[in-house]
N, C-alpha and C positions, 0 to 999 in steps of 0.2 A: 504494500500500500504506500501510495508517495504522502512525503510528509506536507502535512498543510503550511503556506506561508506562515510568518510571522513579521520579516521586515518587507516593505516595501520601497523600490525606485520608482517614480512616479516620474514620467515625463510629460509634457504639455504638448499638446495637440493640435493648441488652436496658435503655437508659437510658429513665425516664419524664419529661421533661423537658419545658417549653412546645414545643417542637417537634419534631414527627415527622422520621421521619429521610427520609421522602420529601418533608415542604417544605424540610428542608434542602439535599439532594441537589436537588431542582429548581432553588433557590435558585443553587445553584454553579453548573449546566449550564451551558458557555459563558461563565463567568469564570476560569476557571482556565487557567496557561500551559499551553501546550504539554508533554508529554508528562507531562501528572500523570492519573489515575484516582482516581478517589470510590469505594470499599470500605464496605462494610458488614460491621462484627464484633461477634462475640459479647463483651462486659463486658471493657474496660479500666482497671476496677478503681477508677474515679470515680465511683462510686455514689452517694455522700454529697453531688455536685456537678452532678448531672445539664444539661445532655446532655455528656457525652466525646468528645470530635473531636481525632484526633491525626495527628500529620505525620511522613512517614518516607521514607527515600530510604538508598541504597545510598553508606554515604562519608560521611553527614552526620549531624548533631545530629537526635536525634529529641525531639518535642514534645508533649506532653498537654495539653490546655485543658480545662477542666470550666467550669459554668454559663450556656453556650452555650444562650440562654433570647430572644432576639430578632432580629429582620430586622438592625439594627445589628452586633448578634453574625457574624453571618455574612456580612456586608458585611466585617467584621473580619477573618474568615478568607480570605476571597477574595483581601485585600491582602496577608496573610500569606504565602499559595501565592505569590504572584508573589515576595516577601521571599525565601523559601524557597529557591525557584529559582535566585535569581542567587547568595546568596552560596554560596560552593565547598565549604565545609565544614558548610553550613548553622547554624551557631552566631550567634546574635543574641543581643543586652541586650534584658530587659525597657521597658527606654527606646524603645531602635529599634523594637518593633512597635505595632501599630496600639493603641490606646489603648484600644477599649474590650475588649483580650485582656488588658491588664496587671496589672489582678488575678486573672486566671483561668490561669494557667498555672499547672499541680497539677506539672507535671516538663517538665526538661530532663536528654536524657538525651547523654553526648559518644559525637562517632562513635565505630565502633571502628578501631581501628587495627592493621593486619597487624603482627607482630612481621615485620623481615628476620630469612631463617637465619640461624646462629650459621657 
């Protein structure tokens, strides 16, 4: 039985950017860890940054990258997913990820956190 996702790359759809979202998505096939899924969504609101590719997982820091424009770019992201993966909270410094993402992160957003009852 294949294991159910957990993390998601999301790439934007309605973005007009150097590359289509099916040579990116082909791009990824088969570099990404274990239980992540490649998403395709309508405008995550990087318009002005074209192409949008963001990371999200249940428990952890979510991420937006915008001008996601070459095969480097997405070599970037590949390493990122596996970044993503390991740490528990998924929160990274701009430092720690792959270098040609470090000026393209448009947001970092913190997990959320259950309040305990009172």
């Amino acid at each position: 039985m294949p294991e159910t996702p957990d993390h998601f790359l999301l790439i934007c759809s309605t973005c007009t950017g150097a590359l289509s979202v099916d040579v990116m998505r082909n791009a990824l096939i088969g570099r990404l860890p274990t239980g992540f899924a490649v998403r395709t969504v309508t405008c995550m609101a990087g318009c002005a940054r074209p192409t949008a590719v963001g990371f999200q997982a249940v428990g952890k820091a979510h991420y937006l990258f915008g001008d996601i424009e070459t095969a480097e770019d997405v070599d970037a992201l590949a390493e990122f997913a596996h970044q993503y993966r390991n740490f528990a909270d998924g929160w990274t410094n701009a430092t720690d990820r792959p270098q040609p993402l470090f000026t393209k992160t448009l947001s970092r957003l913190p997990r959320i956190q259950l309040e305990e009852p009172s």
